[in-house]
Structures are given as C-alpha cells and as structure tokens.
C-alpha positions in Angstrom: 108.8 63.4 78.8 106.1 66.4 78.9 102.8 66.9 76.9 101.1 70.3 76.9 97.2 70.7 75.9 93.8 70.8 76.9 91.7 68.1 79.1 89.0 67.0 76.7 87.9 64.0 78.8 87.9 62.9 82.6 87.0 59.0 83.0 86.1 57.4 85.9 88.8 55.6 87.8 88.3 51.9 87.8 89.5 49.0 90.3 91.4 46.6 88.2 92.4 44.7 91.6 92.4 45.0 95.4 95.7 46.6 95.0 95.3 48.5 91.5 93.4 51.4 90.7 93.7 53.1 87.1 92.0 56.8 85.6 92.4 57.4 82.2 91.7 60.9 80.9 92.6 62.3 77.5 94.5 65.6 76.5 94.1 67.4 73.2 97.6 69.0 72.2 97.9 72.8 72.2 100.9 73.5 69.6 101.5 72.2 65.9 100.2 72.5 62.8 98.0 68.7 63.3 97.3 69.0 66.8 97.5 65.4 68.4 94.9 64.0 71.1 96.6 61.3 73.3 94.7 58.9 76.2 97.0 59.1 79.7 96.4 57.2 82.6 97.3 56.9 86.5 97.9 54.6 89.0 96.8 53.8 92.5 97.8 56.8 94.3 98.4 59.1 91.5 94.8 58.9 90.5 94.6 62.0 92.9 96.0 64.0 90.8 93.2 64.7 88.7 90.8 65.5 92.0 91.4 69.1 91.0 91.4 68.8 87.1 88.3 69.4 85.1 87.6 68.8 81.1 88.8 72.3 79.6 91.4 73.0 81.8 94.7 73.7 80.2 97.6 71.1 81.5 100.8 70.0 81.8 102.0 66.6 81.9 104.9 64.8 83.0 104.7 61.3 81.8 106.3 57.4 81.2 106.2 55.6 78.2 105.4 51.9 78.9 105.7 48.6 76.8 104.8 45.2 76.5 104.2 42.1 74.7 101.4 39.4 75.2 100.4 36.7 72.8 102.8 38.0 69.9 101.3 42.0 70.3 102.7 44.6 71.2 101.1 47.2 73.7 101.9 50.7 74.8 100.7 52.8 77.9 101.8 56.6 78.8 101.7 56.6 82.7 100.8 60.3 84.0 103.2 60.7 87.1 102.7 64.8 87.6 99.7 67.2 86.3 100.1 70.5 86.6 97.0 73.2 85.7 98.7 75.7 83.7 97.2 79.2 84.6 96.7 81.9 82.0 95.9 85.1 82.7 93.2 87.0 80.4 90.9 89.9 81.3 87.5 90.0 79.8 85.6 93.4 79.3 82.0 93.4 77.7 82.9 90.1 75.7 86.2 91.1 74.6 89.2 90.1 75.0 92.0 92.9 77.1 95.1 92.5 76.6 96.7 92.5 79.6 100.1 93.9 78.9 101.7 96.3 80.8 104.3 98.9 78.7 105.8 101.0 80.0 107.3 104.4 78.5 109.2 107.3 78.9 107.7 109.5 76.5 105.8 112.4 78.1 103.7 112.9 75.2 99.5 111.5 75.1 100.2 110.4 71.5 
C-alpha cells in the first residue's frame, strides 16, 4: 500500500528493547476533498529512513498494515518499509510563483 502527503511531525526514535527500536512520524494527506493525517512508524533498521526527512517535506510511503489482539482489543499499526522525498520543481521570482512550463511552438508570430 502507498500514502502520499506532507511530514507534519518527526518523533524521536525510542528503544522499546535491546533488540527493538521504533520512530513514529506522522503524514498529513495531499489529495481528497477531507484530507486524512495518519501516525507511521519504523523499525530497527528502517528507522534510517527518516535521517534525511524533515517536517514539511513532501513524501511517499510504502507501508504494512499490522493487527492484533490483547486482552479482548483490537490494535492496528502501519509499518513504513520505504520513504521516498518526492521532489517538485517550482521557480520563485520576487515572491511569485513561475510557472515553469516549457511550450513549445511553431508559430513565427510574437503574438
């Protein structure tokens, strides 16, 4: 499953155990009329993974949905296996926005 949106939180990671390490970091969605904000997390070595992320950045996440039960309740997890930074490409001139596409023509004519 992927998620697209926008970092709006980094946590620190934490050490659960000797031999488990979690970071949690949450990711506002960037499409949709009621845009969703949802709480991922990593594991052990894939807490690396967000060593190059920062809140604002605009990501893309490949993810696990995880399940259990204790005492009679249910819990849920979504386990972040691959971030990628999505790069967009604007120009800015004098506080405003350039578009930055390129058309091309064959009309000889300045107007």
């Amino acid at each position: 499953l992927k998620f697209t949106g926008k970092v709006v939180k980094l946590f620190e990671a934490k050490k659960i155990t000797d031999k488990l390490t979690k970071r949690e970091f949450a990711v506002k969605e960037s499409t949709g009329q009621y845009p969703q904000t949802a709480l991922f997390e990593t594991m052990n070595d894939k807490c690396k993974l967000l060593d190059n992320i920062k809140e604002g950045d605009d990501v893309e996440i490949a993810f696990n949905l995880r399940g259990r039960e204790y005492n009679s309740k249910f819990y849920n997890t979504i386990n972040a296996w691959s971030i990628k930074k999505n790069s967009t490409t604007t120009t800015y001139k004098n506080d405003e926005v350039v578009d930055a596409k390129v058309v091309s023509s064959t009309d000889d004519l300045p107007f």
